[in-house]
C-alpha positions as CSV (number, residue, x, y, z in Angstrom):
1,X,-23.2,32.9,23.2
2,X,-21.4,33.5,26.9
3,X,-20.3,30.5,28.2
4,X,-19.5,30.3,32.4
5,X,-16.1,29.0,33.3
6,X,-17.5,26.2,34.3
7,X,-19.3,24.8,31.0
8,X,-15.9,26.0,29.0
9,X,-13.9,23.5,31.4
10,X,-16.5,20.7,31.0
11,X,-16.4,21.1,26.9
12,X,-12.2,20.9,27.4
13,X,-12.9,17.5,29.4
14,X,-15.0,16.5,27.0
15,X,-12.3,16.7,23.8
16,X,-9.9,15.4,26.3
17,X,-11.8,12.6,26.3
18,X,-12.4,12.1,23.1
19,X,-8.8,12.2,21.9
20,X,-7.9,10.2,24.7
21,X,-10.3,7.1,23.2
22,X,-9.2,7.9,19.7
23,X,-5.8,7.2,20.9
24,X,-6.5,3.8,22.4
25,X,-8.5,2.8,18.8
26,X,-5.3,4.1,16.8
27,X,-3.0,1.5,18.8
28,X,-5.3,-1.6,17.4
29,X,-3.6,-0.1,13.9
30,X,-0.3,0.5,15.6
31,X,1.6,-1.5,12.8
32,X,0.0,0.9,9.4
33,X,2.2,3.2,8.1
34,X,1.0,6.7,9.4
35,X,-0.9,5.7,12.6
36,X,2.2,6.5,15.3
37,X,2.1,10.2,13.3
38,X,-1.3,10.6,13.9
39,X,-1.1,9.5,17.2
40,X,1.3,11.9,18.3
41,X,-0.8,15.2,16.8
42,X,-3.7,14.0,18.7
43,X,-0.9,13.8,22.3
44,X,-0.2,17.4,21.2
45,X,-3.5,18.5,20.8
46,X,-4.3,16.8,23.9
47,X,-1.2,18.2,26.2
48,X,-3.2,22.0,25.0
49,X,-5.9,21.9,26.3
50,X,-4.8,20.0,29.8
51,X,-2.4,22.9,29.6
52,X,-5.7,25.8,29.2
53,X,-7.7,23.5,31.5
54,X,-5.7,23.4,34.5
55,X,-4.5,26.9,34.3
56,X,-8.0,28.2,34.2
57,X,-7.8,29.6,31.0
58,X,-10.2,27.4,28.3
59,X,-11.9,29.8,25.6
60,X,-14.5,28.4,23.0
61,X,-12.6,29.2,20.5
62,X,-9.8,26.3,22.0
63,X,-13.0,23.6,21.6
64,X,-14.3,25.2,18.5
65,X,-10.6,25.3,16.9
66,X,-9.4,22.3,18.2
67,X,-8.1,19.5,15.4
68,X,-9.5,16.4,17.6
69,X,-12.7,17.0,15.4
70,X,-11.3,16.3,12.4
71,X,-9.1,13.9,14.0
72,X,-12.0,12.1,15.3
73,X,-13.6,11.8,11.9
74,X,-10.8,10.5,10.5
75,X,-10.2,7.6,13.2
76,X,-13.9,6.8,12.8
77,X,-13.6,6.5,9.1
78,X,-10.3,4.6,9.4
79,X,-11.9,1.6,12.0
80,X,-14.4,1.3,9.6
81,X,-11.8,0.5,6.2
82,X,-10.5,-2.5,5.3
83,X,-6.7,-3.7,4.9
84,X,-5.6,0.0,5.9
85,X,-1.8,0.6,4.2
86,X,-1.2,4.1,4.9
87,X,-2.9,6.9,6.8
88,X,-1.4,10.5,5.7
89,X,0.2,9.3,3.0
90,X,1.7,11.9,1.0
91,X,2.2,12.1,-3.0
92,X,3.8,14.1,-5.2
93,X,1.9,16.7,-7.8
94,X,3.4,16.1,-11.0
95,X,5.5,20.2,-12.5
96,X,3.5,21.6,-9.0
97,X,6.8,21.0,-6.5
98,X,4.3,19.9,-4.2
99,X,2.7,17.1,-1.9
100,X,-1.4,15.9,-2.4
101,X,-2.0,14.1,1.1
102,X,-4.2,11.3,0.9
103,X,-5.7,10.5,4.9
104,X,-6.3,6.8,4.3
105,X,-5.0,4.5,1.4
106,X,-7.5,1.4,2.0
107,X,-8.2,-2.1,0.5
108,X,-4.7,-2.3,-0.1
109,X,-4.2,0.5,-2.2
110,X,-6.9,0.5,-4.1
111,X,-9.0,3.3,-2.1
112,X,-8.1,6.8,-1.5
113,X,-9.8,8.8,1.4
114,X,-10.0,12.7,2.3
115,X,-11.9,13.6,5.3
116,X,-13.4,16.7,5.4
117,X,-14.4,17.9,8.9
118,X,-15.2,21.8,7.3
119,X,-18.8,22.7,8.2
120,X,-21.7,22.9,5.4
121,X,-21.4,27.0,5.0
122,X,-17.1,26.5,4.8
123,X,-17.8,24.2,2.3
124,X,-20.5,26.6,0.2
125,X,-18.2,29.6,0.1
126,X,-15.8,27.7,-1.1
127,X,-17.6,26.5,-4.2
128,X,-18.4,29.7,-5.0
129,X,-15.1,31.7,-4.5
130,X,-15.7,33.0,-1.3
131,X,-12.4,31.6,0.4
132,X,-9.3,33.5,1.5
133,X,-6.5,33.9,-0.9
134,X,-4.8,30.9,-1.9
135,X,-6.9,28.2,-0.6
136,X,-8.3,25.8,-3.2
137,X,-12.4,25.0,-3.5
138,X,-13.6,21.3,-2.8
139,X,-14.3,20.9,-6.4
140,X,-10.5,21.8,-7.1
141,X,-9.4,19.6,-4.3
142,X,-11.3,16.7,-5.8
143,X,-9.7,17.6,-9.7
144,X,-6.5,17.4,-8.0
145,X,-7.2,14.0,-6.4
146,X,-8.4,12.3,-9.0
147,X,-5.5,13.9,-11.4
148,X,-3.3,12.3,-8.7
149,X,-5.3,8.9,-8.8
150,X,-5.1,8.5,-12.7
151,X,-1.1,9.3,-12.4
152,X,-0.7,6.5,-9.9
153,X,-2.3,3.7,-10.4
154,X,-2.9,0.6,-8.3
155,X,-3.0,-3.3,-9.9
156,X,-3.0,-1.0,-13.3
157,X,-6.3,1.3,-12.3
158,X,-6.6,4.8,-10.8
159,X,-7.5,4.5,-7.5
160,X,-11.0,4.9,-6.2
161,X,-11.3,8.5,-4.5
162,X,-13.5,8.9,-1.8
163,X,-14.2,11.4,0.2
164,X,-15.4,11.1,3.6
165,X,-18.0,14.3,5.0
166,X,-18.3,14.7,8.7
167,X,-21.6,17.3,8.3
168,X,-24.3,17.2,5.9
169,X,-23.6,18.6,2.2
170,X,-26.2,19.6,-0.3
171,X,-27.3,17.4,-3.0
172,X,-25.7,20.1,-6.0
173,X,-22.4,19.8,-4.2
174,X,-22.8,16.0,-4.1
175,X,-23.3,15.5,-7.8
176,X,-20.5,18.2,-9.2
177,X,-18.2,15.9,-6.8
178,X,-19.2,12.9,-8.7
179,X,-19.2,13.9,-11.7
180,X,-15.3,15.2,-11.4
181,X,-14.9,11.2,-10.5
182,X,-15.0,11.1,-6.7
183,X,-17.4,9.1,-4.6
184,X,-18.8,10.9,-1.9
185,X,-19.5,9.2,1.4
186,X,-21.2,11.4,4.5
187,X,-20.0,10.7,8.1
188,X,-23.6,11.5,9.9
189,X,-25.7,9.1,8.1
190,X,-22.9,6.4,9.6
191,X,-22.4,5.0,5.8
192,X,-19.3,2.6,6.2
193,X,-16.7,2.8,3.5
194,X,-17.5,-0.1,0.8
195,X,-14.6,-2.3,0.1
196,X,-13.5,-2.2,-3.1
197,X,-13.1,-5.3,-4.7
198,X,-10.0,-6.1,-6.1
199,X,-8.8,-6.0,-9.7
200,X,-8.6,-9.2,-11.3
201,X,-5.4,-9.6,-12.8
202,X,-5.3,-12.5,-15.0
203,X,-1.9,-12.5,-16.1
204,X,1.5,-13.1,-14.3
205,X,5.2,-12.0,-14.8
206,X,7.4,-14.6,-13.4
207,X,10.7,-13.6,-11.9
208,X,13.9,-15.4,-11.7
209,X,13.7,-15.9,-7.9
210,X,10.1,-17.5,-8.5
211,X,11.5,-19.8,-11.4
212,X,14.4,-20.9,-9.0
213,X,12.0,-21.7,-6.6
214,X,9.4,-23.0,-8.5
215,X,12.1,-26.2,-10.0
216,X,14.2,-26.5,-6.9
217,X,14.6,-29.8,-5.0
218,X,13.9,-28.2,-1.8
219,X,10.4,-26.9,-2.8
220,X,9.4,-30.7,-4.3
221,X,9.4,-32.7,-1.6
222,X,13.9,-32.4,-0.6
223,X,13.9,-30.1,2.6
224,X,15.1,-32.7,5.1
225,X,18.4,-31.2,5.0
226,X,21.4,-29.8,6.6
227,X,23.7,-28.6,4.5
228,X,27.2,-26.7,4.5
229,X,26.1,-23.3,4.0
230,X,23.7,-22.2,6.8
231,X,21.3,-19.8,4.4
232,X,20.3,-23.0,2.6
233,X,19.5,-25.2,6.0
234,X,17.7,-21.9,7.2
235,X,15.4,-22.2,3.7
236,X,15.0,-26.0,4.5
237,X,13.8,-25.6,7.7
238,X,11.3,-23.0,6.4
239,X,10.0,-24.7,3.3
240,X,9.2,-27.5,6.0
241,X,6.8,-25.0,7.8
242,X,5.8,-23.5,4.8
243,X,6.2,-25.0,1.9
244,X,5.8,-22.6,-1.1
245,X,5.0,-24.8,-4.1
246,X,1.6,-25.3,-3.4
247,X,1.0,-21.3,-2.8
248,X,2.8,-20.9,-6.2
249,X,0.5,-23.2,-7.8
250,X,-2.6,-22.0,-6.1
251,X,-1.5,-18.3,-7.3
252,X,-0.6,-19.6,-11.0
253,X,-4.0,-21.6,-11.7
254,X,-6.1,-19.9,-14.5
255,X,-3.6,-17.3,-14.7
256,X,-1.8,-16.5,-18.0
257,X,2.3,-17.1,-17.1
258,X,4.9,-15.0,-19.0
259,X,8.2,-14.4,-18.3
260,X,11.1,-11.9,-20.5
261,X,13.9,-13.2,-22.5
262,X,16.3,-11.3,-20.1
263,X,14.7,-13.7,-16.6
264,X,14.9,-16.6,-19.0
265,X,18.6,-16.3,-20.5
266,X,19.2,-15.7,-16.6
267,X,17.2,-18.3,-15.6
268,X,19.0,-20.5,-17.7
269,X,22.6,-19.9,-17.1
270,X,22.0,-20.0,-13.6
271,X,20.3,-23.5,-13.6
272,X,23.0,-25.0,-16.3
273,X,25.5,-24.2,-13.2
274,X,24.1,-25.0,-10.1
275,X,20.9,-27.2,-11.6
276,X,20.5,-30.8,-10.9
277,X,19.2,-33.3,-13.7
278,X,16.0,-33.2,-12.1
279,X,15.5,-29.4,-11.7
280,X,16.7,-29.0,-15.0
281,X,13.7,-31.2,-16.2
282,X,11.3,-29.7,-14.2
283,X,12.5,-26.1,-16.1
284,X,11.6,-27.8,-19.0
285,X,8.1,-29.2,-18.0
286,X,7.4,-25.2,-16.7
287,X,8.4,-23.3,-19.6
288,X,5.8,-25.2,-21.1
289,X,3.0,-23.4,-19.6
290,X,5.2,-19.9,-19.9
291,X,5.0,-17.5,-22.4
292,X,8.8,-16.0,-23.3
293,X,8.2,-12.8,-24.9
294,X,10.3,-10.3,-25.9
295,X,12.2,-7.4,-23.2
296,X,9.9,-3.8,-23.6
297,X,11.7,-0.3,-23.1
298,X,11.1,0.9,-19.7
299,X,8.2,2.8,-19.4
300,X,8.0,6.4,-18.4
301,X,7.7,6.4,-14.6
302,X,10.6,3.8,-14.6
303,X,13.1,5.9,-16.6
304,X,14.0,8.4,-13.8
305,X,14.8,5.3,-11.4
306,X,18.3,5.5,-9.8
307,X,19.9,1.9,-10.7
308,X,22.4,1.1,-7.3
309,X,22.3,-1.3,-4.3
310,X,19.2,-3.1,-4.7
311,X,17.6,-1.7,-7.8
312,X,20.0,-3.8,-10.7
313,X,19.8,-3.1,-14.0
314,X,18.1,-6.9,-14.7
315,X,15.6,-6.9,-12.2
316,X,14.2,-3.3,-13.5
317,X,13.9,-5.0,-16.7
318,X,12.4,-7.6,-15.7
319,X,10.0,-5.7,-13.4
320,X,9.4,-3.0,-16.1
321,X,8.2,-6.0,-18.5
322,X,5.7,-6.8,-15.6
323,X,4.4,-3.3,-16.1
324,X,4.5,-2.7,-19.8
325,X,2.1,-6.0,-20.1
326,X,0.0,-5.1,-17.0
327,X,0.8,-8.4,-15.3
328,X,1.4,-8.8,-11.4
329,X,5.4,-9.7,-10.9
330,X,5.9,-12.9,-9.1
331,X,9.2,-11.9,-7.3
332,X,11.4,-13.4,-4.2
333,X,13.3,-9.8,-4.3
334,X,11.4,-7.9,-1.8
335,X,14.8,-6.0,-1.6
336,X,14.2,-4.2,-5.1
337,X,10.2,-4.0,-4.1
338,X,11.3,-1.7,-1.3
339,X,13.8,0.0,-2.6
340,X,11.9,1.3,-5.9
341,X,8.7,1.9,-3.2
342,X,11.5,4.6,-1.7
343,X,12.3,6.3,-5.0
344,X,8.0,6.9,-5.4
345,X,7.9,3.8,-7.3
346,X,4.5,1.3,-6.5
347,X,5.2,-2.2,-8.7
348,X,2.2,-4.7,-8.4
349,X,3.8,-7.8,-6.8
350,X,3.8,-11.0,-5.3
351,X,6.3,-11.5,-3.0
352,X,7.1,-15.3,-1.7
353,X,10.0,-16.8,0.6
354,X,13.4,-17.5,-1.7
355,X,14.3,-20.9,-2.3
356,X,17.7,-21.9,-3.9
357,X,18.8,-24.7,-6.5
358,X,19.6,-27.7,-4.5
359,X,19.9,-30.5,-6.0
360,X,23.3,-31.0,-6.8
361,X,24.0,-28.9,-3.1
362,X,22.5,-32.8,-1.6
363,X,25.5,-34.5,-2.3
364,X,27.1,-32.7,0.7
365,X,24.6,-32.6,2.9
366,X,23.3,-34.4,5.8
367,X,19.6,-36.3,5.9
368,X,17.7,-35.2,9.0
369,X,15.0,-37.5,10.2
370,X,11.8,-36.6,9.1
C-alpha cells in the first residue's frame, strides 16, 4: 500500500504522540528501578522520527519498525501492576554466560512479566521453526523463564511468570504456554495483571540488630533523651516518631521466632557489656518465645558470596540460617541487604530502624521534657 507524504507525516505525529504520553505515565513511577532507562529509549526513539519528520523524509517502514509499540505495551501493562520493583531487570542464565531480561518484576518480586509486542504470524513461525538463525521460539523463551524463575526464588517460591500479548494468539499456543508453567495474559482483551497474593511465611529469623532493639530501653517507653554520643539522641528522637516495638510485635504475632546459636552467643556477649538489669531481663522474657537452633552450612547460592565491607562473616551465617529454614530475616542491617542484592543475592527480609542498648548509656544523659 502507497502512502502520500502527507498520511506518512500524520502516522510520525501520531507515535510522536504516543511516546510523548508514555513518557509523562513513566514519571508517576520515576522512583522504580528501570523506569529512567526506559524513559530515555522512548526520548531516542522519539528525537528519530522528529528528526525524519521535519526533514521530510518519514517511510512506513520508520512507523512500522518503530519500538514505541512495544514500548507502549509495556507502559500499559506496567500502570496496570502493583508494587512495581524493577522494570528491565536483568538475570543471569545459570553455565549460558548470558542475561534473561525480565520487563516488569511486580507485587514485590513475586511476579515476572515479558511483553511481547510480535504480531500473531511472528509468533506462528516461530513455534514452528520458521525463524532466522539463532533466535529462540516463544515456547523456548518461556522454558527459559520459568528455568530462571525456579533458580530464583522469591519469599522461597519461583516466581509467577507471565507474559503479557499485545495481539491476539491462538488457543494451541496458549495452552503449550501453560503447560511449560507460564500464565498467559492478552493485551487487547484489556485483562489487568492479577496481583499475586503473597506467600505466607510463618516463620521468622531474628537478627542481632532486631534482638538489640527488641530489649532496649529506648524502644520500651526510655527515648526522652539526650545523650553524649549524637547517633544514640538521633535514634531517640526517631523512636519518638516512630516507635518500633509495636511494629515488631505486630510482625512477630502468630509467627514461629527462631534465632541461630551464632546471633545468640552474639547477642549475649554484647548485652552482658553494654546491657542494663532491665534489658538483660527483658532478653530473658524473649528468648522464651525464641527457638535457638543450631548454625546450618551455607547453602549453595551463598557459597560464592565475597565476605568484605558489609557482608561479615557472622551476618552471612546468620542470614544463611534464615534461608536454610525458609524463614523471613528480621534484620536492622540493610547494609548487608544491599550489598549481597549487588553480588546477585535476593534474601527475604524485614528491615526495621536500629535501636541501641541504652540503659546503662541513661546515667549520662540528659531528660528532655516530654
Amino acid at each position: 500500500m502507497e502512502y502520500s507524504p502527507e498520511e506518512l507525516d500524520a502516522l510520525a505525529l501520531e507515535k510522536i504522540e504516543t511516546g510523548q504520553k508514555l513518557l509523562a505515565d513513566l514519571a508517576q513511577l520515576d522512583g522504580v528501578d528501570g523506569v529512567r532507562k526506559i524513559g530515555k529509549k522512548i526520548s531516542q526513539e522519539l528525537k528519530f522520527l522528529n528528526k525524519v519528520k521535519n526533514a521530510k523524509s518519514v517511510t512506513i517502514n520508520h512507523i512500522l519498525c518503530s519500538n514505541l509499540t512495544h514500548f507502549a505495551c509495556l507502559v500499559q501493562c506496567l500502570m496496570s501492576c502493583t508494587d512495581v520493583t524493577h522494570v528491565d531487570f536483568p538475570l543471569p542464565l545459570e553455565d549460558r554466560g548470558s542475561k534473561l531480561r525480565v520487563d516488569i518484576v511486580a507485587d514485590g518480586g513475586a511476579t515476572w512479566i515479558k511483553v511481547i509486542a510480535r504480531n500473531p504470524k511472528s509468533l506462528a513461525d516461530g513455534v514452528h521453526g520458521r525463524t532466522s538463525y539463532g533466535s529462540k521460539s516463544i515456547l523456548e523463551q518461556a522454558e527459559e523463564y520459568v528455568e530462571a524463575a525456579e533458580a530464583n526464588p522469591h519469599m522461597f517460591k519461583p516466581p509467577r511468570v507471565v507474559f503479557r500479548f499485545l495481539s491476539k494468539i491462538d488457543d494451541e499456543l496458549i495452552e503449550e504456554l501453560q503447560q511449560v508453567g507460564i500464565t498467559v495474559l492478552v493485551q487487547q482483551t484489556s485483562q489487568p495483571v492479577p496481583r499475586m497474593e503473597p506467600t505466607a511465611v510463618r516463620k521468622l529469623n531474628l537478627d542481632i540488630t532486631t534482638l538489640i532493639a527488641y530489649v532496649s530501653a529506648m524502644t520500651n517507653g526510655s527515648s526522652h533523651w539526650e545523650y553524649s554520643e549524637p547517633l544514640l539522641t538521633e535514634q531517640a528522637r526517631w523512636e519518638r516518631e516512630k516507635p518500633i516495638k509495636p511494629l515488631l510485635d505486630d510482625l512477630f504475632h502468630g509467627k514461629d521466632l527462631i534465632c541461630c546459636e551464632t546471633a545468640v552467643s552474639s547477642f549475649q556477649e554484647i548485652l552482658s557489656i553494654l546491657g542494663g538489669s532491665k534489658e538483660k531481663t527483658r532478653a530473658e522474657q524473649l528468648f522464651e518465645r525464641v527457638q535457638i537452633l543450631p548454625d546450618v552450612p551455607l547453602p549453595p547460592e551463598m557459597q560464592n558470596i565475597r565476605v568484605g565491607g558489609k557482608i561479615k562473616p557472622r551476618s552471612l551465617q546468620i542470614f544463611a540460617f534464615g534461608m536454610q529454614h525458609e524463614a523471613i530475616t528480621v534484620t536492622s542491617n540493610e547494609g548487608f541487604v544491599r550489598a549481597a542484592r549487588m553480588q546477585g543475592l535476593e534474601v527475604p527480609v524485614v528491615v526495621h530502624d536500629a535501636r541501641a542498648l541504652t540503659e546503662e548509656k541513661e546515667k549520662s544523659a540528659r531528660l528532655l521534657e516530654e
